[in-house]
C-alpha positions in Angstrom: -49.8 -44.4 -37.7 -50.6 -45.7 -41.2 -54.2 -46.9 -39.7 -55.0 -43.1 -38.1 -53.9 -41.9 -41.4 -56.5 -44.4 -43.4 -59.4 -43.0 -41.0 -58.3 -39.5 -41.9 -59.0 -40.6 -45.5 -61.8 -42.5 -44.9 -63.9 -41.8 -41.6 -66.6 -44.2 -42.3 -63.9 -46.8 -41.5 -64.0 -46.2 -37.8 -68.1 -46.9 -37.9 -70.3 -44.6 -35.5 -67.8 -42.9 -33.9 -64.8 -41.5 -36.8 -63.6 -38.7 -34.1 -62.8 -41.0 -31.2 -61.4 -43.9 -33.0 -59.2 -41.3 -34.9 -58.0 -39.7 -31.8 -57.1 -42.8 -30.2 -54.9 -44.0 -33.2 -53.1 -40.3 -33.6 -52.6 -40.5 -29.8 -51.2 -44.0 -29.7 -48.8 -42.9 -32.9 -47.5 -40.0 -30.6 -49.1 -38.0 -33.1 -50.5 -35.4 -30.4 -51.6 -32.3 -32.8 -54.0 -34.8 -34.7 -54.9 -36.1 -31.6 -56.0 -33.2 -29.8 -58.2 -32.1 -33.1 -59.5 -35.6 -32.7 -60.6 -35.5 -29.0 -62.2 -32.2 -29.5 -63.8 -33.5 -32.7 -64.9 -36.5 -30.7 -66.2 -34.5 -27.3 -68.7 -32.5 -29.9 -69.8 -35.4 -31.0 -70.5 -37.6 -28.3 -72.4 -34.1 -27.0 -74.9 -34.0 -30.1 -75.4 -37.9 -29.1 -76.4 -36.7 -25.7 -72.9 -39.0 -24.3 -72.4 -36.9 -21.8 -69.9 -38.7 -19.7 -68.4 -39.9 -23.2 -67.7 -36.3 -23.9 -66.7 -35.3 -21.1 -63.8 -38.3 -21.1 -63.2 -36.7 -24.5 -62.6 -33.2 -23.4 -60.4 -34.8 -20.5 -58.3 -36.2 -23.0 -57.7 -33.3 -25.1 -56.5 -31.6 -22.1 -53.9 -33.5 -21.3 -52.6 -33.2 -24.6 -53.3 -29.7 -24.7 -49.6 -28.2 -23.6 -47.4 -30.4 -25.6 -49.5 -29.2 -29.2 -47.7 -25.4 -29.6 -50.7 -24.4 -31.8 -53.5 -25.7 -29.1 -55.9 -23.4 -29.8 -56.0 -23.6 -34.0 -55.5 -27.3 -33.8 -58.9 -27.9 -31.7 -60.6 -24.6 -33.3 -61.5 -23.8 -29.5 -60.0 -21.7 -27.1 -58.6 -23.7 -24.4 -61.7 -22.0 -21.7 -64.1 -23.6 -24.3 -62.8 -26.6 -23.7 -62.7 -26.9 -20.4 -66.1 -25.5 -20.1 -67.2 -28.6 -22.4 -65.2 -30.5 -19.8 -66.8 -29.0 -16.8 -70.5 -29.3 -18.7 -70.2 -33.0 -19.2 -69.2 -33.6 -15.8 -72.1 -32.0 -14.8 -74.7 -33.7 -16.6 -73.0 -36.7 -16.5 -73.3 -36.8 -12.0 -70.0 -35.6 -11.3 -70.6 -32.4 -9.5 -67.0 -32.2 -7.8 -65.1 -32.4 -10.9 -67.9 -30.3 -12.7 -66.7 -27.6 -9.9 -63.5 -27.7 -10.1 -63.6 -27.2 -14.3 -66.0 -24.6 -14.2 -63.8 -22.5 -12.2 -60.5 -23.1 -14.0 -62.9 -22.4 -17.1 -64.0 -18.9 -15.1 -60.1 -18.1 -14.5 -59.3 -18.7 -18.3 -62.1 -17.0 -19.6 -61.4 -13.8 -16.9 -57.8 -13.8 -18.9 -58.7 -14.6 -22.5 -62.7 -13.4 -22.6 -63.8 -16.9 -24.2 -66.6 -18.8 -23.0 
């Protein structure tokens, strides 16, 4: 914990990548709202560094965090539709159509009950 905590402080500790390194230390110190910020942080980021498959794996990972964190949806600053439609967008680009498919319409079902996305 005391090292996720430093790159909080300090991002430019972790190098190129603060988000992923930071979400990796908060999830391995059980720390799951700080990860979840972390793996959304780190999906947006590997997306502007056109790492799809990267951000995708990112996305991934919030989600499996996503039902133990009570305040989900403040904690990323995403709804969770958003998120899976970053999920289901990576996939995509990244040559995995099947899983793209099956996010996109979990995305569509959350969006018809939440109107995000």
């Amino acid at each position: 914990m005391a090292l996720a905590e430093a790159l909080s402080a300090d991002p430019s500790l972790a190098g190129g990548a603060p988000a992923a390194e930071l979400a990796h230390h908060w999830q391995a110190a059980h720390r799951m709202p700080e990860a979840l910020a972390a793996y959304v942080q780190a999906g947006l980021e590997a997306e502007r560094a056109s790492a799809f498959a990267e951000a995708g794996q990112h996305f991934e990972r919030a989600l499996e965090v996503w039902d133990v964190v009570e305040d989900a949806g403040e904690r990323s600053e995403l709804g969770l539709a958003v998120v899976v439609a970053h999920a289901a967008q990576n996939a995509l680009v990244s040559g995995e159509p099947h899983r793209a498919v099956t996010l996109g319409r979990r995305a569509l079902e959350l969006a018809d009950g939440t109107g995000d996305v």
